[in-house]
N, C-alpha and C positions, 0 to 999 in steps of 0.2 A: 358142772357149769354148762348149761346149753349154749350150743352156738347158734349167732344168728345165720339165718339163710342168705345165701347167693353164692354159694364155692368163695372162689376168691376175692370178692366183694365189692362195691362198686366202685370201689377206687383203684382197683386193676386197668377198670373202663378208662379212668378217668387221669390217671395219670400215667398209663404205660408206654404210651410215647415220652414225655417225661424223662423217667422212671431211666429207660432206656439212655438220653441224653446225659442223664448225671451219670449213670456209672459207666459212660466212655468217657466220662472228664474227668472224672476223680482217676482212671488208670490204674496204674501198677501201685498207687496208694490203697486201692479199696480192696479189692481180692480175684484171685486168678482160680476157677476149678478146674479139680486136674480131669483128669480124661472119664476119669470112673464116678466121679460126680458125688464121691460117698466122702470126700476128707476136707476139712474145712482150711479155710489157706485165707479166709479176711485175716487183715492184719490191726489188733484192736490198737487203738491209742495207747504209745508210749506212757504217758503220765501213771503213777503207782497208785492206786486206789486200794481200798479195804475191802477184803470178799464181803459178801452178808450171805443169809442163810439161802439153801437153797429151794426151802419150802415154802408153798404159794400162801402168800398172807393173805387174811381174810379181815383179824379183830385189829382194833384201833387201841391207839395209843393214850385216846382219852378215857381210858375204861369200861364196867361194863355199862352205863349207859351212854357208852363214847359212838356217834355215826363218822364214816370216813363216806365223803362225796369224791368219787372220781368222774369223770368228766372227759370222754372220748374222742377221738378220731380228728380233732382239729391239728393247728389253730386256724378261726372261719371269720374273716374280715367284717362278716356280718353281725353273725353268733356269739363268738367270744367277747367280742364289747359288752354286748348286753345280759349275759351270762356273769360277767367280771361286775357288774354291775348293782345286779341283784346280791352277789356274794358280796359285795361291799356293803349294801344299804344293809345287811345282816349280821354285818363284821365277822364272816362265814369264810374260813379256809379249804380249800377243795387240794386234788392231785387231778393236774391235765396230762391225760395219757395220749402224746402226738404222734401222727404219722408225720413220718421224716419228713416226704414231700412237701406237708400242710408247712410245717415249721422253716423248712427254706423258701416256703415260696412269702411267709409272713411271720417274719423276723422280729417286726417290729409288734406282734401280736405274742410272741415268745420273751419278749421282753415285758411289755407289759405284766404277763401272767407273774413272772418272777419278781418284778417291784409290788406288786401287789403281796406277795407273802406265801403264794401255792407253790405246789411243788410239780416239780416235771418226774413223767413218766414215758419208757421208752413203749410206742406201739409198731413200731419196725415201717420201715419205706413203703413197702403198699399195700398193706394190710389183706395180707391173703389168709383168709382164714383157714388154708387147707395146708397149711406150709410143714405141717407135722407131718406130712406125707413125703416131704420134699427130701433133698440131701444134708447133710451137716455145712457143706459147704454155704448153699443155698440160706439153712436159718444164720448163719454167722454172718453173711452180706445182708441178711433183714437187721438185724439186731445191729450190729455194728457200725453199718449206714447210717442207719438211724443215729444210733447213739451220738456219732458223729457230728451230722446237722444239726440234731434239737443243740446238743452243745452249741456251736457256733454262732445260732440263730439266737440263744441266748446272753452271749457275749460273753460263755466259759463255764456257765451253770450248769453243773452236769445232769442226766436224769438220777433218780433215786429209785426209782422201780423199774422194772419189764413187762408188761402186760400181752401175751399172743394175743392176737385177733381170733376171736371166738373164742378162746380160753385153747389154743392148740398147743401147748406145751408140750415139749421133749421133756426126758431127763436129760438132753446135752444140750437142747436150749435153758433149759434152767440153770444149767451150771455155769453156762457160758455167762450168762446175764447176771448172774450172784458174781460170779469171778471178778467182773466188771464194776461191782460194787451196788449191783440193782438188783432190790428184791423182786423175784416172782410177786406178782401181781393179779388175783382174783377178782370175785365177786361174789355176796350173799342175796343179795336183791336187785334184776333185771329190772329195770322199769318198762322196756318195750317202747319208749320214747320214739326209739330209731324208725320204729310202722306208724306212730304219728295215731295212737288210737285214742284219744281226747285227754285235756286236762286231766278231767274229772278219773278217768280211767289210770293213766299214771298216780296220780295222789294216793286212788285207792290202793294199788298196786304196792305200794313201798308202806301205808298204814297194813297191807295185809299179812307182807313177806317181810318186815324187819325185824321180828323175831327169831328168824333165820340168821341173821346175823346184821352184823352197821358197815355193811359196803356195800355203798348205791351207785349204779353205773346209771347214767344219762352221758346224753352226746351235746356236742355245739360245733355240728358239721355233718356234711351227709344229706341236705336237704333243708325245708324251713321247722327251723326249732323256735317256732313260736309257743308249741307248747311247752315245749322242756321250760322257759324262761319263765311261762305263766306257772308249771307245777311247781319252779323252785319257791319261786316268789308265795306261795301258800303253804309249801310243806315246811321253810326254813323257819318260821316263827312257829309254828303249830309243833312241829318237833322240839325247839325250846320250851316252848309252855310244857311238855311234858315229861319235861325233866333231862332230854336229850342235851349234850354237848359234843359240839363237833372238833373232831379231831384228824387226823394222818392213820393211815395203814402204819403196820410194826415193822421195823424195821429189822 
């Protein structure tokens, strides 16, 4: 899986003041690292969940002509409305993969997603796509942050997946997130949405590379997703006519 560019990404920029304030509040609940910065000390939620596997899924649930639509980096006061939208007018289920921040700061757009039917995925508090370089400590306050807020912000619904930023996967981030009861989280087909290179270039994009497999990553946050909303709006009935049914990543 390629990662996108920018090191740590733009929402390092954008929410690391932020970022900062919530975990001097959250305190001695969230996690302490020790001196050597190598052992992880987040402390996950009490609540007893079911391991899942620790291998990153890719195929869907609805078989082999099954597509699984994930759906990044929010939830975006702007974007997600009209993203949630177009998945309606289609009777179209997605997985929204949030960055913690996005979901605390719009709560009420984490609830919406979950009355609507989609499923939550964890993309960890500030989506630093380098974070595989980091400590254990470090990926356990991404992952568990997160996990935390998109929870609360959905009023208990927990995530179902773990997605890294950029595809930066440990194997102790991946265990950590399966333990927790969240599948690793891939992708088959970039759309490239997030560089904003036309309609017409997304559409083609996902008619090129879904043979590769049926998980489509687009975003609805990060900037104006006007295209993303225009490529859904053509590809989701265009994929039906062709015999496509959409479905969920495997659990």
């Amino acid at each position: 899986m390629a990662r996108h560019s920018g090191g740590r990404g733009w929402y390092s920029k954008m929410v690391g003041a932020a970022l900062g304030v919530t975990i001097l509040a959250t305190g001695a609940s969230v996690w302490t690292a020790q001196a050597s910065g190598d052992s992880p000390t987040a402390k996950a939620p009490t609540k007893a969940v079911k391991p899942v596997s620790t291998t990153i899924a890719h195929s869907s649930d609805a078989g082999k002509r099954g597509v699984n639509l994930t759906i990044d980096d929010g939830p975006d006061p702007k974007w997600t409305p009209e993203v949630l939208a177009v998945l309606r007018e289609y009777d179209v289920k997605a997985t929204f993969c949030m960055v913690g921040t996005q979901a605390e700061a719009h709560p009420d757009m984490v609830k919406k997603v979950v009355a609507a039917g989609h499923r939550l995925c964890d993309h960890t508090v500030s989506h630093n796509t380098g974070m595989d370089k980091d400590s254990k400590a470090y990926q356990s306050q991404q992952i568990l942050d997160a996990e935390r807020m998109i929870t609360k912000a959905s009023g208990g619904v927990r995530p179902m997946y773990y997605r890294a930023p950029g595809g930066a996967f440990t194997p102790y981030s991946r265990k950590l997130a399966a333990d927790r009861g969240m599948r690793p989280l891939g992708w088959n087909v970039d759309t490239k949405d997030f560089e904003r290179p036309g309609t017409n270039a997304i559409v083609a994009t996902v008619q090129r590379e879904l043979p590769n497999g049926p998980t489509l990553l687009f975003h609805d946050a990060g900037g104006d997703r006007t295209q993303t909303v225009e490529a859904l709006r053509r590809l989701l009935p265009q994929l039906k006519e062709q015999g496509y049914t959409f479905g969920f990543p495997v659990r």
